[in-house]
C-alpha positions as CSV (number, residue, x, y, z in Angstrom):
1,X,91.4,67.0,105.4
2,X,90.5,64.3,107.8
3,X,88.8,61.8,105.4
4,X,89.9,63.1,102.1
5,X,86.3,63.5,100.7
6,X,85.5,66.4,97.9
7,X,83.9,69.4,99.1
8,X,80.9,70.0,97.3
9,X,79.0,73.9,96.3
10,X,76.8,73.2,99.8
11,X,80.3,72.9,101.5
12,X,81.5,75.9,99.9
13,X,79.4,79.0,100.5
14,X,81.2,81.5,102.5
15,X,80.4,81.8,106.4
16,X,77.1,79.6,105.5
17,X,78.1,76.6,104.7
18,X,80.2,77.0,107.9
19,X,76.9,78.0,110.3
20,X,75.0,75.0,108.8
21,X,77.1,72.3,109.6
22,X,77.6,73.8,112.9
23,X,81.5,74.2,112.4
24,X,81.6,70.3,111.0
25,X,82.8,68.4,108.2
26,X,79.7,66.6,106.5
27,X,81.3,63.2,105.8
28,X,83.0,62.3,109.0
29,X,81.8,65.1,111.6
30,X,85.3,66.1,112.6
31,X,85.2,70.0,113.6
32,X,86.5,72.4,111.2
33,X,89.5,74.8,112.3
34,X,87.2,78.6,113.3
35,X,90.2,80.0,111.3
36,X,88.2,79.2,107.8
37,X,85.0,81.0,109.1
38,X,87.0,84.1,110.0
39,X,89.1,84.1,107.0
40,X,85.8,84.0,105.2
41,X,84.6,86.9,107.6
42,X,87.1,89.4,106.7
43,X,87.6,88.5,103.5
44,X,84.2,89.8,103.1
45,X,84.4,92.8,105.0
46,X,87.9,93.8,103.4
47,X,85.7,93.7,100.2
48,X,82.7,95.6,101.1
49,X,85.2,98.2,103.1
50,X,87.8,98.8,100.8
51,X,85.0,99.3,98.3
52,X,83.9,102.1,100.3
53,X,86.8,103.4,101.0
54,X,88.7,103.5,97.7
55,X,86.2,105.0,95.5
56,X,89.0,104.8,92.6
57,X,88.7,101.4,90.8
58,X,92.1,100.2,89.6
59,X,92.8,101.4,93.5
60,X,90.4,99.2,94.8
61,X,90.8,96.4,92.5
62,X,95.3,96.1,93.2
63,X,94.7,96.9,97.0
64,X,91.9,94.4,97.1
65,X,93.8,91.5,95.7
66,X,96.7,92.3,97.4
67,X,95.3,92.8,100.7
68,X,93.9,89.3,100.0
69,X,97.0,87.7,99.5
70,X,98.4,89.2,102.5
71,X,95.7,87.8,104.8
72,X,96.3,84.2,103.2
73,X,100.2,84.3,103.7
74,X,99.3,85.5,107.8
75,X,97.1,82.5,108.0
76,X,99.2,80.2,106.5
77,X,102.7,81.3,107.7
78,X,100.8,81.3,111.6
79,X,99.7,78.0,111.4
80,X,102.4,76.2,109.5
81,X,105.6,78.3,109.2
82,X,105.4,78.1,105.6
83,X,104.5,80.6,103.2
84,X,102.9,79.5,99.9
85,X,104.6,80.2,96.4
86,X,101.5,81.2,95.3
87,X,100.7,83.7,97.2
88,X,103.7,85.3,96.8
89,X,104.2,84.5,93.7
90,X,100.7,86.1,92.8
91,X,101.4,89.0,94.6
92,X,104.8,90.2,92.8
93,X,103.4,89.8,89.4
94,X,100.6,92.0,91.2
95,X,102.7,94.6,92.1
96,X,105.0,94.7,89.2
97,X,101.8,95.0,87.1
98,X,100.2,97.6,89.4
99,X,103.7,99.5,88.8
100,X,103.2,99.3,85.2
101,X,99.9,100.6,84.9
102,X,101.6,104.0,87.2
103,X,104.2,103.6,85.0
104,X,107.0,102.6,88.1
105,X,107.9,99.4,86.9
106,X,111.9,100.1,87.2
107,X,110.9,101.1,90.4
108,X,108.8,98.2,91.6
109,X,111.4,95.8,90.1
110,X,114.4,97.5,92.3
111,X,112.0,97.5,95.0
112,X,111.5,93.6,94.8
113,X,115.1,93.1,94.6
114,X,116.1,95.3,97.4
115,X,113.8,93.5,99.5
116,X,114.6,89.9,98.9
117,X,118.4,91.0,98.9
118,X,117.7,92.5,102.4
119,X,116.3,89.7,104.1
120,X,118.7,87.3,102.3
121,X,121.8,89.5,103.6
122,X,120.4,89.3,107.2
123,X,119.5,85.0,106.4
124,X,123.4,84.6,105.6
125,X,124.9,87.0,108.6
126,X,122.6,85.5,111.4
127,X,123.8,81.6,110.1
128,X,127.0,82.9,109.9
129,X,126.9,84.3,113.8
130,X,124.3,81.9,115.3
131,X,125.5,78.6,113.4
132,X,121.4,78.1,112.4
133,X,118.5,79.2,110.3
134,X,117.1,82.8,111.6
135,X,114.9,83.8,108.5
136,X,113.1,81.8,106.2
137,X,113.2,81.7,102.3
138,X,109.6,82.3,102.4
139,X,110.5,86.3,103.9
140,X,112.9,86.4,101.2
141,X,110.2,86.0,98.4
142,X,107.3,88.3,100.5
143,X,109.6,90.6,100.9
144,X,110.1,90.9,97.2
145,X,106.5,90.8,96.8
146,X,106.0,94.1,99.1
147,X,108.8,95.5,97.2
148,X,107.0,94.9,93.9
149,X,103.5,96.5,95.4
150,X,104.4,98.9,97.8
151,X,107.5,100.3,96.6
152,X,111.2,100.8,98.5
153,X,109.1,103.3,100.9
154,X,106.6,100.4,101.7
155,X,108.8,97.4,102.1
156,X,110.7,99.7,104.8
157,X,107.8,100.5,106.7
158,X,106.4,97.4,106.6
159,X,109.7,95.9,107.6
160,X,110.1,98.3,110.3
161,X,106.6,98.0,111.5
162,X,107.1,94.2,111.4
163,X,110.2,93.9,113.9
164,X,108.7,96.4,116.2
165,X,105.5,94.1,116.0
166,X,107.6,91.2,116.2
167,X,109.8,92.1,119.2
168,X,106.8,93.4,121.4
169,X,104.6,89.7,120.8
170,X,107.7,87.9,121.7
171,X,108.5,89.2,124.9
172,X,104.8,89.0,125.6
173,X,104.5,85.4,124.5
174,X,107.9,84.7,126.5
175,X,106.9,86.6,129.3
176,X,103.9,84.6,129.6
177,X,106.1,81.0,129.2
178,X,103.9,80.3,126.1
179,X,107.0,80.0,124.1
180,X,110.9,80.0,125.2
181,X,113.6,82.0,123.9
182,X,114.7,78.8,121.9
183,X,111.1,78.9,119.8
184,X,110.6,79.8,116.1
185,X,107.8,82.8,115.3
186,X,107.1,83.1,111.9
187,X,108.0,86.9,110.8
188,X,105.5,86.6,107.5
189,X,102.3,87.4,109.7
190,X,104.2,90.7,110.9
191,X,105.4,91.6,107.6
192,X,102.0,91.3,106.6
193,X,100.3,93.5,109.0
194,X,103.2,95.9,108.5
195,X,102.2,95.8,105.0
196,X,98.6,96.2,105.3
197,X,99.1,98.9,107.9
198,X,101.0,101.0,105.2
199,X,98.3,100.4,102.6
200,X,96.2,101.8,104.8
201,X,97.5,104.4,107.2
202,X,101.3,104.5,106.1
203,X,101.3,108.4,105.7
204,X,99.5,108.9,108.9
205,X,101.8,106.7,110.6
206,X,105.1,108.6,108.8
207,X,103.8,111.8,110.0
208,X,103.0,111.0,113.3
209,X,106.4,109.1,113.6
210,X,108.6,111.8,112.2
211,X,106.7,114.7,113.5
């Protein structure tokens, strides 16, 4: 991003590419973020293990894209505070898909709405109590995403999961006077992991929670 120059297939291989130029861009040397090599890292290993773990393949083939999708709007949403349309965007026409194939697609779509209504009724009542922006547009549309691909049960867990999540980094990151009271933290990369977490041990979780 430094000097604008187009990546070419040498640049490109996953983890490689990274190892041989030593973490570097090839046209003007500047160091490339270590976030790309681990994206590339577990992007790999959430292949190869959910490929052992789902032996199912329309199983392994909606959790694998979606879990994808996920790990790009953590990335992103830590790094920038935005979350990208097409992620999101990508991952709702996932789900409602997914819910068409099981033959849930009224579900999913009330699912999707109930989220993004949710988030958007908490948006309007924080402005309305703390006179500024609380929750970004971008939860709005992910959580309308998890609603589409995890269903009502899924978008609560993972929303639950998320402010618990949320709550305890805070007062960890506070508590440690790397960020003040006053700070922003974007909510997507909790939503995420709440989401993930539910993918993969949401009725563990549930029992162990209720029981």
């Amino acid at each position: 991003m430094s000097c604008g120059q187009s990546l070419g297939g040498q640049d490109l291989v996953p983890i490689l590419s990274y190892l041989w130029l030593r973490g570097k861009c090839r046209s003007c040397g500047v160091k490339i973020p270590f976030r790309y090599l681990l994206v590339e890292i577990l992007s790999g290993l959430i292949f190869a293990g959910l490929f052992f773990w789902l032996p199912h393949f329309p199983v392994y083939i909606f959790t694998l894209f979606f879990v994808l999708l996920l790990l790009v709007i953590f990335f992103t949403d830590l790094e920038t505070e935005t979350i990208p349309d097409q992620a999101v965007f990508g991952g709702i026409i996932l789900g409602l898909g997914w819910a068409i194939y099981q033959k849930q697609f009224g579900a999913a779509v009330a699912a999707a709405l109930l989220g993004y209504g949710f988030f958007f009724a908490v948006a309007k009542i924080a402005y309305w109590y703390y006179k500024k922006e609380a929750v970004g547009e971008g939860d709005f549309k992910l959580a309308a995403m998890l609603g589409a691909g995890l269903g009502w049960q899924g978008l609560f867990f993972a929303i639950f999961t998320a402010y618990v999540l949320g709550a305890a980094v805070s007062i960890f990151l506070v508590g440690l006077k790397i960020k003040t009271l006053k700070d922003n933290i974007p909510f997507g990369p909790f939503l995420a992991a709440g989401a993930v977490l539910f993918l993969f041990f949401g009725n563990t979780l549930l029992r162990w929670y209720f029981g």
